[in-house]
C-alpha angles and dihedrals in degrees: 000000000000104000084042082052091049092041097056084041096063085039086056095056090056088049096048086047087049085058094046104060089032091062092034090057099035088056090054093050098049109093107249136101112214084205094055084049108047086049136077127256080253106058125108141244086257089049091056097043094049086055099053091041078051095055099034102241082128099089133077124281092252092044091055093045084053093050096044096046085054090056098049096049088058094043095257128120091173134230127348100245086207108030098036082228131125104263105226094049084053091057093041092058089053102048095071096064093041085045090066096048092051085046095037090057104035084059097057101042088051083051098053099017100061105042086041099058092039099055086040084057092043094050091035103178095024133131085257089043089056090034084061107046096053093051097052092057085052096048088050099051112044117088112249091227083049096057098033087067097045092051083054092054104051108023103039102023101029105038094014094217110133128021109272094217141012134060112256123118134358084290094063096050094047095082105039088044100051086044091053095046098042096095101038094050081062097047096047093033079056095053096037085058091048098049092044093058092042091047091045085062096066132115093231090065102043082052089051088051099044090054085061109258119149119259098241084060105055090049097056098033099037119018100029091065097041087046100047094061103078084043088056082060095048093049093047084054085049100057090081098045088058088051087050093042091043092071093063089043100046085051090048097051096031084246103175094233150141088259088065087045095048091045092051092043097053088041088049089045090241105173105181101050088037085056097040089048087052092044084049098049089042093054096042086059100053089045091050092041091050095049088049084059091056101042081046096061091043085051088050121020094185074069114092143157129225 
């Protein structure tokens, strides 16, 4: 397990570097001049030049690679264009509110998502069984902005239950997070479903019901843990889906997060907090990938990693 733990970490740091020069080049390539946006319509051609000169957008594209790598390896992405503050301090500031939304949304989809495809697997051609499989294409398929506003409208304007936007108490994190975990409750409730019946099928659990034991007690003895294991890898994968999905739903609902910030700083071409957002998911989603591993092997001990 050691040598597999050393081993993902060298291949994170490819992974981080690959990040790195992906977002680096698609940010170059994208029209826009961070000098042009953070003047005026008045200013001059001089103006512009000893902004650019300022921010350091004047050099060549190696130079600047050089210069940012630099940076990165010593822990520093340099300066906000927009905001005069150290990057990586900016987006800092920001993680906390988007990580309790993620948290806030992988919570609930485990909680409804587990014992709902269980029992739909329990209970297979059931009313619940139906129910489930019709919501789940539903979940898939609706847009998360989409639904975001609905729930708004209905919720928040027509029945004036909840907040409709800000981040404050538990009220203020119901909708965002439902929003967020919607779809993924369909997609895990889906696989959680699919492992229980193909775990119901095994040899194992036809012997533990032949010895007597109740039936209750075989599914959450025997078949839950043995189930929930393919559904530890799909939430790992999901982590960063609910930091992706997490920039449409903090715009919709006004959520201070790192998603606002991500979408202002591309929009104000600000290269440094838009790099520093892109190194810290990355690195969010090999952390979270390698502890799924782990989690995967404690779930499964005819698992193991060489």
């Amino acid at each position: 397990m050691i040598q597999y733990i050393l081993r993902r970490a060298v291949q994170s740091l490819i992974v981080l570097l690959g990040a790195l020069l992906i977002s680096f080049v698609i940010l170059r390539v994208v029209p826009g001049d961070p000098a042009l946006m953070m003047l005026s319509d008045l200013a001059t051609p001089e103006d512009i030049e000893r902004m650019r000169a300022a921010l350091g957008v004047d050099q060549s594209v190696w130079l600047q690679l050089g210069i940012f790598l630099k940076q990165v390896a010593t822990g520093d992405f340099g300066m906000s264009y927009r905001n005069q503050v150290p990057a990586l301090d900016l987006v800092l500031s920001y993680l906390p509110a988007t990580f309790e939304l993620a948290v806030a949304a992988l919570g609930l989809t485990i909680v409804v998502s587990v014992p709902l495809g269980a029992y739909a697997a329990v209970r297979k051609g059931s009313w619940v069984d139906n129910m489930l499989s019709g919501f789940a294409l539903i979940g898939q398929s609706v847009p998360v902005f989409w639904l975001g506003i609905m729930l708004i409208l209905v919720v928040s304007v027509q029945f004036r239950l909840l907040p409709t936007s800000g981040r404050g108490g538990l009220s203020h994190l119901i909708l965002p997070a439902v929003t967020l975990a919607a779809a993924q409750v369909a997609l895990v409730s889906r696989i959680m479903r699919s492992s229980m019946l193909e775990v119901m099928r095994q040899d194992y659990i036809r012997t533990a019901r032949a010895k007597g034991i109740s039936e209750w007690a075989v599914i959450l003895r025997h078949a839950l843990r043995n189930a929930f294991a393919p559904v530890v890898t799909v939430l790992g994968l999901q982590v960063g889906t609910l930091l992706g999905g997490a920039i449409i739903t903090e715009t919709v609902f006004a959520w201070p997060g790192a998603g606002n910030l991500l979408v202002n700083s591309i929009g104000a071409r600000d290269y440094p907090v838009v790099q520093a957002m892109v190194v810290i998911s990355a690195l969010v989603f090999v952390i979270t990938n390698l502890i799924v591993d782990i989690i995967y092997v404690l779930l499964d001990p005819r698992v193991t990693y060489s």
